[in-house]
C-alpha positions in Angstrom: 102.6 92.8 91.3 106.3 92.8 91.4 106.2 95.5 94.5 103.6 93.5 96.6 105.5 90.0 96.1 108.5 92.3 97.3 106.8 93.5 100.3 105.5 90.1 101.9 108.8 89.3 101.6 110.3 92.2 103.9 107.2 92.0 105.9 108.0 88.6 107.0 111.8 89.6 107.4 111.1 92.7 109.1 108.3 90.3 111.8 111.1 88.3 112.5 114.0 91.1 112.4 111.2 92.2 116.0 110.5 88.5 117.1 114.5 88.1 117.7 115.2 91.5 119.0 112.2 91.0 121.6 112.9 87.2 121.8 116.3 86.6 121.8 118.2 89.8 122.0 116.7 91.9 124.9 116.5 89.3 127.3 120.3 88.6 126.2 121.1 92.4 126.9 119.4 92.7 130.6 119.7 88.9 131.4 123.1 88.0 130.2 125.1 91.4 130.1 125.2 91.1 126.4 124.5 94.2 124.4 126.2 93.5 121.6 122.7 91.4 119.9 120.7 94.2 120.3 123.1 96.5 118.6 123.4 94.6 115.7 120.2 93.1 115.3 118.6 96.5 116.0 120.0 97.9 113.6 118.6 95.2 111.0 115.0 95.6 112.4 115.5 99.5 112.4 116.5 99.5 108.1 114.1 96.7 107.4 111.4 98.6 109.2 112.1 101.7 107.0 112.1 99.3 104.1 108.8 98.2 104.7 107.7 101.6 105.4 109.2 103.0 102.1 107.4 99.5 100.0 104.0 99.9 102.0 103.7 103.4 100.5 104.6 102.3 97.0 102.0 99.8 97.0 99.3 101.6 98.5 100.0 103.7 95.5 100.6 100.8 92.6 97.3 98.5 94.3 95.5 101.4 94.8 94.8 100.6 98.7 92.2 102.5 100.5 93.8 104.2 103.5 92.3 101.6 106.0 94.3 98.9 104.6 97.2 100.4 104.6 96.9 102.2 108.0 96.7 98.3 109.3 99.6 97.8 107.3 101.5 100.0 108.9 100.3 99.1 112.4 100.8 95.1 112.0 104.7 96.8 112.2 104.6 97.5 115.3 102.6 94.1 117.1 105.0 91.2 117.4 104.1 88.2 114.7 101.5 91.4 112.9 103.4 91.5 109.3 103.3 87.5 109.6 99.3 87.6 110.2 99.1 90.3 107.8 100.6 88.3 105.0 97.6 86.2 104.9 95.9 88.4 103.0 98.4 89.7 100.8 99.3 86.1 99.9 95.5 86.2 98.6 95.9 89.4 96.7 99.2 87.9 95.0 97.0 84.9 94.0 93.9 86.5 93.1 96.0 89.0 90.7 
């Protein structure tokens, strides 16, 4: 239970790591001449994404996930606000048990 409480939480910090590099960062970089956002906040979204990446497969192991479930998992990753739509139904799991 521990590992799934842990990985709504990088979830949601990995969706938003995306939603400022996309939001806030890029259009820093090409609009404003400013690289430097990108750089860093890259970085954050690149070791948060491993992160969840590394916690998805331990709790498709500890929860016993069927490979559909985590295949969307892994795919809400890469859609801008995905880990934060996915976490509705985590947030169930963590209640149900």
């Amino acid at each position: 239970m521990k590992f799934l409480q842990f990985f709504r939480k990088v979830a949601l910090l990995e969706g938003l790591s995306l939603i400022i590099l996309m939001a806030i960062c890029m259009p820093l970089k090409y609009f404003a001449d400013m690289p430097g956002p990108v750089k860093v906040v890259g970085w954050l979204h690149g070791f948060l994404f491993v992160v969840y990446v590394v916690v998805l497969l331990i709790v498709w192991n500890q929860r016993k996930w069927k490979f559909s479930r985590a295949f969307i998992a892994g795919l809400m990753s890469f859609i801008p606000f995905g880990t934060i739509m996915f976490d509705r139904s985590l947030k169930r799991e963590v209640e149900e048990g």
